[in-house]
C-alpha positions as CSV (number, residue, x, y, z in Angstrom):
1,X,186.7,-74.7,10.7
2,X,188.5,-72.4,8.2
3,X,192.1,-72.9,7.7
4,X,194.8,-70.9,5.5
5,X,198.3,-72.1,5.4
6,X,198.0,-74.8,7.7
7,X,196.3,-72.4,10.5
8,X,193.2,-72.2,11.5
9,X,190.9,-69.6,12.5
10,X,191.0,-70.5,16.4
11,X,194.8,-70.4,15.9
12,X,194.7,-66.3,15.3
13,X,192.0,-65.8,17.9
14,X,194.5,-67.3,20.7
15,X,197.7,-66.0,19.1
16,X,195.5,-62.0,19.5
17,X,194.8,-63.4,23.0
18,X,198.1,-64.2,24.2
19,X,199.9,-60.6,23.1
20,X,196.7,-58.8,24.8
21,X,197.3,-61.1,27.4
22,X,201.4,-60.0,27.4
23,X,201.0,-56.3,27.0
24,X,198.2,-56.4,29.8
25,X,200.6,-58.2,32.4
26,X,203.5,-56.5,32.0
27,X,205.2,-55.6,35.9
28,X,204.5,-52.7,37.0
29,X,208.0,-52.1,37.8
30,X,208.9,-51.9,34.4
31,X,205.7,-49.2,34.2
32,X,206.8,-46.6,36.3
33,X,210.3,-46.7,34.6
34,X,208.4,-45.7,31.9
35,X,206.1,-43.5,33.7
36,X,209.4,-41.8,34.7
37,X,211.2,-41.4,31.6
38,X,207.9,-39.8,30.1
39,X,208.5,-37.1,33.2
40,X,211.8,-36.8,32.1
41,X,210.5,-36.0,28.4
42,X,207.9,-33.7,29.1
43,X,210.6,-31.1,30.4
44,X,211.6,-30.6,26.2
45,X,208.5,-28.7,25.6
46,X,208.7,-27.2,28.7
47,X,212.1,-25.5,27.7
48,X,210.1,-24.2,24.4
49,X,207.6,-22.5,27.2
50,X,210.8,-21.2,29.0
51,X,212.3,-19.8,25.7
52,X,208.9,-18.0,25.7
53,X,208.8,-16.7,28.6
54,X,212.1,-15.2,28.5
55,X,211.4,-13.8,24.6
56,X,208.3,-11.6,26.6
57,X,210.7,-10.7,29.4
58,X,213.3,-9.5,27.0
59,X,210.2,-7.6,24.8
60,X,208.8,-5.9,28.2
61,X,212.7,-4.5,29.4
62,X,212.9,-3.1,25.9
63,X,209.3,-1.2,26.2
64,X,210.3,0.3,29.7
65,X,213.8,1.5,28.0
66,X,211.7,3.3,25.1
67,X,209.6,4.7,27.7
68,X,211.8,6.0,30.3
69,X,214.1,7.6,27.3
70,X,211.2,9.4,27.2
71,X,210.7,10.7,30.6
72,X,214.3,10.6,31.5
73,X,215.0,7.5,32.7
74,X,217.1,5.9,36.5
75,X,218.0,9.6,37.7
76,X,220.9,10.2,39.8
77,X,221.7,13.6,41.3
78,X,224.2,15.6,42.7
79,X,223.7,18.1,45.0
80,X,225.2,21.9,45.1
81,X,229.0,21.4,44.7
82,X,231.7,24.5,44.5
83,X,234.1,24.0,41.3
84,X,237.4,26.4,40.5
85,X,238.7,25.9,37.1
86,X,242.7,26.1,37.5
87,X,245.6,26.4,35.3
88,X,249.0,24.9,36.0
89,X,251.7,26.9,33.8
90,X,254.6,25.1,31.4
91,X,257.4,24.8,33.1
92,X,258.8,24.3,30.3
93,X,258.9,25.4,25.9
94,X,257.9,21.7,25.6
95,X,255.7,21.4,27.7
96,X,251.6,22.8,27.3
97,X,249.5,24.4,30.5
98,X,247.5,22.0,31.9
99,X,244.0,22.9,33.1
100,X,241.5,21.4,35.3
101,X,238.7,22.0,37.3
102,X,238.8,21.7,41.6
103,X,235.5,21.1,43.1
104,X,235.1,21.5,46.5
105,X,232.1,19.8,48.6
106,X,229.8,21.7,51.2
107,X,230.6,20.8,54.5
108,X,227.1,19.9,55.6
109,X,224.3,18.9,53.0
110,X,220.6,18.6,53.3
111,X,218.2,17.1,50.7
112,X,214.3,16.8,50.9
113,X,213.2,14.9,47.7
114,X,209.3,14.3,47.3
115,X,208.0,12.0,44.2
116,X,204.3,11.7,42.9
117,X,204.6,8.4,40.6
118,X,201.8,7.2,37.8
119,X,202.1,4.0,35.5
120,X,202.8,4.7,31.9
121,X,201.6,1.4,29.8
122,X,202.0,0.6,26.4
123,X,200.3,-2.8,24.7
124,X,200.5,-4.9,27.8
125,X,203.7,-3.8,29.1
126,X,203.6,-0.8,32.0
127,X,206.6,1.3,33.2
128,X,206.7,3.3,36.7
129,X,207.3,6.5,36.2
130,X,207.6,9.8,38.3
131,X,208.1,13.3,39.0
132,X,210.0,14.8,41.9
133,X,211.1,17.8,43.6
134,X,214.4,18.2,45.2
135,X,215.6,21.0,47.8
136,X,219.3,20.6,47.7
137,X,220.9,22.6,50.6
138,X,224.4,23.2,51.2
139,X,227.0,25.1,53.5
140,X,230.5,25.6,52.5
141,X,233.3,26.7,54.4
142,X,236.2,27.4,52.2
143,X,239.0,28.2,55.4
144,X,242.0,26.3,54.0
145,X,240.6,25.9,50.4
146,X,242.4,24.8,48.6
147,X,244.3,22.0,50.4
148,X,245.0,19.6,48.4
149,X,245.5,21.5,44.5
150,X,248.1,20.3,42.3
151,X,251.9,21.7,43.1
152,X,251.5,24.9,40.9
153,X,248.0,25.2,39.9
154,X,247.1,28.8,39.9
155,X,242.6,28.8,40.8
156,X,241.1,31.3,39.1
157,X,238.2,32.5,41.6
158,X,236.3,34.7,39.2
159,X,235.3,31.8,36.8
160,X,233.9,29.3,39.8
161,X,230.7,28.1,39.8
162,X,227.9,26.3,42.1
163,X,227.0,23.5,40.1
164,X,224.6,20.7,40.3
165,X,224.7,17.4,38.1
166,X,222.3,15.4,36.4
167,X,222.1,11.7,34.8
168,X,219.6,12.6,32.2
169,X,218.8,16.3,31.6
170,X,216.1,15.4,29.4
171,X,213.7,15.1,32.2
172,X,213.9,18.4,33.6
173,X,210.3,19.5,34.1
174,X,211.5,23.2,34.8
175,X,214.0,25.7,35.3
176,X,216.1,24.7,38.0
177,X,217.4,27.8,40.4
178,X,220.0,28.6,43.0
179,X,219.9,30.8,45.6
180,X,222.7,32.1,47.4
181,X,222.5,34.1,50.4
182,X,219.3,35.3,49.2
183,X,220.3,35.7,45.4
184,X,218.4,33.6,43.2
185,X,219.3,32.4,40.2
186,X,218.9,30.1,37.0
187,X,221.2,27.0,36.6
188,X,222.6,26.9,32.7
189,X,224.6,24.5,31.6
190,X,228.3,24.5,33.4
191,X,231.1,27.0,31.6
192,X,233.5,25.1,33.1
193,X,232.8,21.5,32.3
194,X,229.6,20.4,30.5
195,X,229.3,16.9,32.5
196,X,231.6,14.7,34.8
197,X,232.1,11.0,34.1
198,X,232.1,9.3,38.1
199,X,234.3,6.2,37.7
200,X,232.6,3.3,39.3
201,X,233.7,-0.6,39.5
202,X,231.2,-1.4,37.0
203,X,230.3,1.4,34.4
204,X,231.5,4.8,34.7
205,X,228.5,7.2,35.5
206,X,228.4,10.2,33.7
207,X,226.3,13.6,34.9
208,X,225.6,16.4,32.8
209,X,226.3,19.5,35.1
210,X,224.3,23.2,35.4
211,X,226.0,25.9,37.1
212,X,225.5,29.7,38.1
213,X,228.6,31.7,38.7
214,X,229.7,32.6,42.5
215,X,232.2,35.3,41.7
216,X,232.5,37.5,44.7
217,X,230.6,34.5,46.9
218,X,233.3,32.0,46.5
219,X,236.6,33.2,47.9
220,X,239.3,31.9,50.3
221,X,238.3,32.1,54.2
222,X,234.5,32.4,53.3
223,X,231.3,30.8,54.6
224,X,227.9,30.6,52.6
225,X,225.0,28.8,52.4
226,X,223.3,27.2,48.7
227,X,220.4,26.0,47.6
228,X,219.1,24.8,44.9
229,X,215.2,23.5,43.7
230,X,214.9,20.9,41.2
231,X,212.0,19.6,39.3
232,X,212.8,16.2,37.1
233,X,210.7,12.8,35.9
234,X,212.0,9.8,35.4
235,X,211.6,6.1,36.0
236,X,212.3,3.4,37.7
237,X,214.5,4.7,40.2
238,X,215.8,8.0,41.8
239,X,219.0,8.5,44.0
240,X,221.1,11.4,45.3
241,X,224.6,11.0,45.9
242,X,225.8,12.3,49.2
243,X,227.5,15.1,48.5
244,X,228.2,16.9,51.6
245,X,231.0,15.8,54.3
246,X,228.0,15.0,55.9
247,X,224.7,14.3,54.1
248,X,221.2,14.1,55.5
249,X,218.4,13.0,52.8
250,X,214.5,13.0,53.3
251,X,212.5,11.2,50.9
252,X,208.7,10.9,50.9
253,X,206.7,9.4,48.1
254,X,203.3,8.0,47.5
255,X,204.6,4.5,45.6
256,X,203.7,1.4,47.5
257,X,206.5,-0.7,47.3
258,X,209.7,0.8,47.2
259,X,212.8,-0.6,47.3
260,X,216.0,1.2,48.8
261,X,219.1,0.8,47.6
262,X,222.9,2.1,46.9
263,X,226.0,2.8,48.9
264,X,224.0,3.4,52.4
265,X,220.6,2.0,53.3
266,X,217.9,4.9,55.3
267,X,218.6,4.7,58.8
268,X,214.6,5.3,59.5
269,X,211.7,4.4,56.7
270,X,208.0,3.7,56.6
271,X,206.1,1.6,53.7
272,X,202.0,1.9,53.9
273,X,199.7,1.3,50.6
274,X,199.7,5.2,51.0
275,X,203.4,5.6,50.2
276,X,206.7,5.8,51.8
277,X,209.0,8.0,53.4
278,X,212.9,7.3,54.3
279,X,215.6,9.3,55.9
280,X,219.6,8.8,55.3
281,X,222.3,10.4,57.5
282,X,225.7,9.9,56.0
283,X,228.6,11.2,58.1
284,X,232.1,11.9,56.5
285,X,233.9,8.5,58.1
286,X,231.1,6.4,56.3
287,X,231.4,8.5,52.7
288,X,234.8,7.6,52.0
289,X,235.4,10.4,50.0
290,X,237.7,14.0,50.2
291,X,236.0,16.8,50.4
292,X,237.8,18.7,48.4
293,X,240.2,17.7,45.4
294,X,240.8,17.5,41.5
295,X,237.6,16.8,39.2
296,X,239.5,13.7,37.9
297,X,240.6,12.7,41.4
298,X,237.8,12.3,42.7
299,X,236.8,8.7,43.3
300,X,234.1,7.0,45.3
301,X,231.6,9.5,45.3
302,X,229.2,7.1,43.1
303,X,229.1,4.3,45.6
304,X,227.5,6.3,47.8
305,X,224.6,6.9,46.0
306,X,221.1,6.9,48.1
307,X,218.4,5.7,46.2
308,X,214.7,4.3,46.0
309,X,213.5,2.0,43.0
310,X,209.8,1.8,42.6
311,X,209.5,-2.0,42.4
312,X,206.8,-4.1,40.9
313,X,205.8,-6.3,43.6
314,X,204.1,-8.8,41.0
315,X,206.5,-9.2,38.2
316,X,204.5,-11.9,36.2
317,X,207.7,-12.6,33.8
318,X,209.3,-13.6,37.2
319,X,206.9,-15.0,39.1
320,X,206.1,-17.4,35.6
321,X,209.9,-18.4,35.4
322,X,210.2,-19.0,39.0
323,X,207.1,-21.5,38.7
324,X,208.4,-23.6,35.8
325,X,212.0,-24.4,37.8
326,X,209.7,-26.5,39.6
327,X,208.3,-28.2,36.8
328,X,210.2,-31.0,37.3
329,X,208.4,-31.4,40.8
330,X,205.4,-30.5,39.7
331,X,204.8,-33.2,36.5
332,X,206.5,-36.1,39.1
333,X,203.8,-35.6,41.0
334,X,201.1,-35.3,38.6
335,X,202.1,-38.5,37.5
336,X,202.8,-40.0,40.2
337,X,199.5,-39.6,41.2
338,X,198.3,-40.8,38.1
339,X,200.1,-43.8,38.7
340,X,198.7,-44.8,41.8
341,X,195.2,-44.3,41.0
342,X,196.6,-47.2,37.9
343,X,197.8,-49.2,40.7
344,X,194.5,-48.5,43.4
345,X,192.0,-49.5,40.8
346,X,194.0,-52.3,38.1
347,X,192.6,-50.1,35.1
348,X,195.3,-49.6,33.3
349,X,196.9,-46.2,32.1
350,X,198.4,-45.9,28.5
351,X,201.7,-44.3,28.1
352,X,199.8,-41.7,25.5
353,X,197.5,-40.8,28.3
354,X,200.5,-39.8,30.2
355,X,201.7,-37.9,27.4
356,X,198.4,-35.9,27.3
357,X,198.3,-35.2,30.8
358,X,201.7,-33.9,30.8
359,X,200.8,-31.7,27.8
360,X,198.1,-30.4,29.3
361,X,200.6,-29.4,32.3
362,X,202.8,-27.4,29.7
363,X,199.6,-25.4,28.3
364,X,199.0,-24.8,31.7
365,X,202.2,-22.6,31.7
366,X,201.2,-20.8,28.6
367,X,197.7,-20.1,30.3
368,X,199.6,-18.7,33.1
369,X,201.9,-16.2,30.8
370,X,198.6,-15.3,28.9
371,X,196.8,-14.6,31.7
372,X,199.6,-12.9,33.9
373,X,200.1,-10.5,31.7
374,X,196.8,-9.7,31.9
375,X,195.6,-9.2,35.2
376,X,198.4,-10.1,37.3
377,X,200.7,-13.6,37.9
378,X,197.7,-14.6,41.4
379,X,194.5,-14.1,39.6
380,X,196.3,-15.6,36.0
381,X,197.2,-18.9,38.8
382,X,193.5,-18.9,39.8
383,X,191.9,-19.2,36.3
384,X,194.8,-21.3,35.2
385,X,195.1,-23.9,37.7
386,X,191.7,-23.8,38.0
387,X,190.8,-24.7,34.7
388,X,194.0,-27.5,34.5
389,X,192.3,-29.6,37.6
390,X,189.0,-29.8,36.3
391,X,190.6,-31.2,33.0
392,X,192.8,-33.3,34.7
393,X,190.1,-34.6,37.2
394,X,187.3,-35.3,34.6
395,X,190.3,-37.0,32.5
396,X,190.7,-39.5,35.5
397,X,187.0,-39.9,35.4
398,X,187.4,-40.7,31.8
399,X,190.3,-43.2,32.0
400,X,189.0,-44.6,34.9
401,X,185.6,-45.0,34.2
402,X,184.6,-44.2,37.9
403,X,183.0,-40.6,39.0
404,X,184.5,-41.1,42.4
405,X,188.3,-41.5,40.9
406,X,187.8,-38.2,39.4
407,X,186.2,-36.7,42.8
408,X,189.8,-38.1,44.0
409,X,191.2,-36.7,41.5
410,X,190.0,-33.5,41.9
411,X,190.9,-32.9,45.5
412,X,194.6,-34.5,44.9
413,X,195.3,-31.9,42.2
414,X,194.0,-28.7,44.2
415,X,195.8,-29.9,46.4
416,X,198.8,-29.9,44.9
417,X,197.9,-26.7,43.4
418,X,197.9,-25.1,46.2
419,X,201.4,-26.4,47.2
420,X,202.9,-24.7,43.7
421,X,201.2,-21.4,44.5
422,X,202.7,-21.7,47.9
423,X,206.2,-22.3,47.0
424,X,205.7,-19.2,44.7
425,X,204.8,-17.4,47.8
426,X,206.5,-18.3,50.5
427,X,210.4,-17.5,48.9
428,X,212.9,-18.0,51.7
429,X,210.8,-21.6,53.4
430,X,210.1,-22.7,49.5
431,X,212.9,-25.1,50.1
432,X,211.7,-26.9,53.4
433,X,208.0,-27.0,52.2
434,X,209.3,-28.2,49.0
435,X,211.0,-31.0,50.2
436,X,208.2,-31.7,53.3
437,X,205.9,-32.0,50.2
438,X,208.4,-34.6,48.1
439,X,209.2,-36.4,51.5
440,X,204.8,-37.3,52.2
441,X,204.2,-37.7,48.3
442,X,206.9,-40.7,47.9
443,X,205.4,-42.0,51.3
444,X,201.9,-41.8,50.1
445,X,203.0,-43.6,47.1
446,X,205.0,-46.2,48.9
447,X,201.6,-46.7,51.1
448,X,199.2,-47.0,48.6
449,X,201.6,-49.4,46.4
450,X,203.1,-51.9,49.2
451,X,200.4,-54.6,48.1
452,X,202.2,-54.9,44.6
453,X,204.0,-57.2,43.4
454,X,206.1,-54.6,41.3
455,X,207.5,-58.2,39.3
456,X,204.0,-59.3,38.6
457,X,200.9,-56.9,36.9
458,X,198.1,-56.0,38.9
459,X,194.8,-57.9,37.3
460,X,193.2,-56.3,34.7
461,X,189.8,-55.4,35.0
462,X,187.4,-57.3,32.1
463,X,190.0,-59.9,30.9
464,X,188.9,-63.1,31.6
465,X,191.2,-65.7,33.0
466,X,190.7,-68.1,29.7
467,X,192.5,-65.1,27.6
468,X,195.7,-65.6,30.1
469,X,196.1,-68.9,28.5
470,X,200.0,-69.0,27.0
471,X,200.0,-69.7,23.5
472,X,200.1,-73.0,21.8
473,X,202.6,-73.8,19.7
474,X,200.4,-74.7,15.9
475,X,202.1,-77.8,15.5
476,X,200.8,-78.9,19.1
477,X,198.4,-81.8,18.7
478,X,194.7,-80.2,19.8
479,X,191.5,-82.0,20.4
480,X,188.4,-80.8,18.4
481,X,185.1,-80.3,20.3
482,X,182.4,-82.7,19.2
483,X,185.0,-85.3,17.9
């Protein structure tokens, strides 16, 4: 027998033996600790997938702000609206005149708005867009006007003006008119003020203003009816703010989803795959604002904006960031399952393997994005998930050397596929299927495992008993076969 340093050949082979023999029967306790931790770790490169996503969210906001520059952007209106200008003398050598400009609202407004909406795309990015026509109807009664002017403030009647206001001029599609008790005529930008900045809680919101002159239509004691026609794109979203004492808006469109929003919801819509219509009625009470005052007095009149945003229904930057919060649920699962096919069949599972499979559940994410982006966040699930079970599954098969594991494998993970997609789906009972789902998967675990001993190992599959023999110390005295 060959020896070198005192040990001999047989020595090695039983010293190999016993540390297969010790990393082979370690408890399987101590395993899914590990099998845990490893869970744990995989949600590092997930963060590098969620810096990802958010990098493409941030890169498709700023292709729908070049875009809509272009077509005029969220467009806010307001409707027909009489302003004075008026000058308040110096009382005073020290003291300047002060001027200003007294707007006074009709008492009932009516607004038809119709939209026709297209998609504008650029690269893989794509931006609603649309063009509407707006009826703006007003009737004024001026008895009393003006009630509420500054002490002093002399209004000069001959320099008033019917004017209508804008948020982004630049999408004016045509000349927008006015007629007045049959006279039509063409808006130009206001004399009197060339915009009004709306102070709201948040941001101020600022609307450039066109006008036609109403000398010898606007006086004290008088009644007359306005309207004016409007033709505008934008994107994104369209509101009118009420701007009547009372204010009754009719919108029709042909997008599919809309979503309506601002100071007052309608009080009567319908949504088909045809298009929408809506209809507001806002009563003085409910607007909260005067009817008649100072241009910089004037407050509240931008909360009560009534608007319609043309939504994307399938947003696949949201869906995809809303799928990897559950990542955390999703690779316990995986693993967990992984772990109990370890623990149903005693082939043991190398912590590398783990590693893979939870790799291959981060790639699954970036398939998802890629593919999203694409042709939309369900069909981008489909190929995804699709492809990410049959890996997983014929990796079982693999491991486990067993084409039934994998068959098991395969139904486990579209299964669980399934419950993702779900929870994506189902928004406000995500939560209770969620935790339904955790509740049975830890109780089909504790099933499946209540024959372990989780101190002990399971027995390993092709390890004879002889290589379970603990190791003999060299110096032991050992009896030679054949003498």
């Amino acid at each position: 027998m060959l020896q070198h340093g005192g040990i001999t050949v047989s020595d090695f082979s039983m010293l190999q033996s016993a540390l297969q023999s010790k990393i082979n029967t370690r408890s399987m306790g101590l395993k899914l600790i590990v099998v845990c931790g490893l869970a744990v770790l995989m949600i590092i490169p997930a963060l590098f997938v969620w810096a990802l996503v958010e990098d493409r969210t941030k890169r498709a906001a700023d292709v729908i702000k070049e875009i809509s520059g272009h077509v005029g952007g969220p467009q806010t209106f307001l409707g027909p609206v009489l302003g004075i200008p008026y000058n308040i003398p110096a009382r005073s050598p020290l003291e300047s005149a002060k001027h200003g400009m007294y707007l006074v609202f009709p008492t009932k407004a009516s607004a038809a708005l119709k939209t026709a909406t297209e998609e504008r795309r650029r690269s893989l990015f794509k931006v609603p867009v649309f063009q509407a026509d707006l009826k703006l109807d007003g009737t004024f009664d001026l008895t009393g006007v003006p009630a509420v002017a500054p002490q002093g403030a002399e209004l000069d009647w001959s320099r008033s003006e019917i004017v209508v206001g804008v948020s982004d001029a630049r999408g004016a599609l045509a000349d927008a008119m006015l007629t007045t008790d049959g006279k039509t005529s063409t808006l130009v930008p206001a004399e009197i003020a060339q915009n009004i900045s709306l102070s709201g809680d948040q941001s101020p919101l600022k609307l450039t203003l066109f006008g036609a002159k109403a000398e010898g239509i606007a006086r004290p004691n008088v009644q007359f009816n306005v309207t004016s026609a409007l033709r505008f794109s934008g994107a994104q979203r369209i509101a009118v703010l009420a701007y009547g004492k009372t204010t009754h808006l009719a919108v029709q469109g042909d997008w599919p989803s809309p979503g309506f929003d601002g100071g007052f919801l309608p009080i009567a819509r319908a949504v088909s795959s045809n298009g929408f219509t809506a209809e507001w009625s806002v009563p003085f009470i409910a607007r909260g604002v005067r009817a008649e005052g100072q241009s910089d007095s004037i407050t509240g009149i931008d909360a009560t904006a009534l608007g319609v945003s043309f939504i994307e229904v399938a947003d696949p930057y949201q869906s995809v960031t809303r799928s990897l919060k559950y990542l955390p649920l999703f690779l316990g699962l995986v693993f967990l399952s992984y772990f109990i096919f370890e623990a149903t069949t005693g082939k043991r599972v190398h912590p590398a393997q783990y590693i893979l499979v939870g790799i291959a559940q981060i790639i699954f994410y970036l398939l998802l994005l890629s593919l999203a982006e694409r042709i939309g966040f369900g069909f981008g699930f489909l190929l995804a998930g699709a492809a990410t079970v049959i890996l997983l599954s014929a990796n079982a098969a693999w491991i486990f050397f067993s084409r039934l594991q994998g068959i098991r494998a395969l139904a486990v993970f579209t299964l669980l596929y399934i419950l993702i997609y779900l929870l994506l789906r189902l928004e406000d009972n995500a939560l209770l299927v969620g935790a339904i789902a955790s509740f049975l998967a830890v109780a089909a675990a504790m099933y499946f495992t209540r024959g372990i001993d989780w101190y002990g190992s399971l027995p390993v599959k092709g390890v004879p008993d002889d290589q379970t023999t603990p190791l003999v110390p060299r110096d032991t005295p050992r009896s030679i076969p054949g003498g």
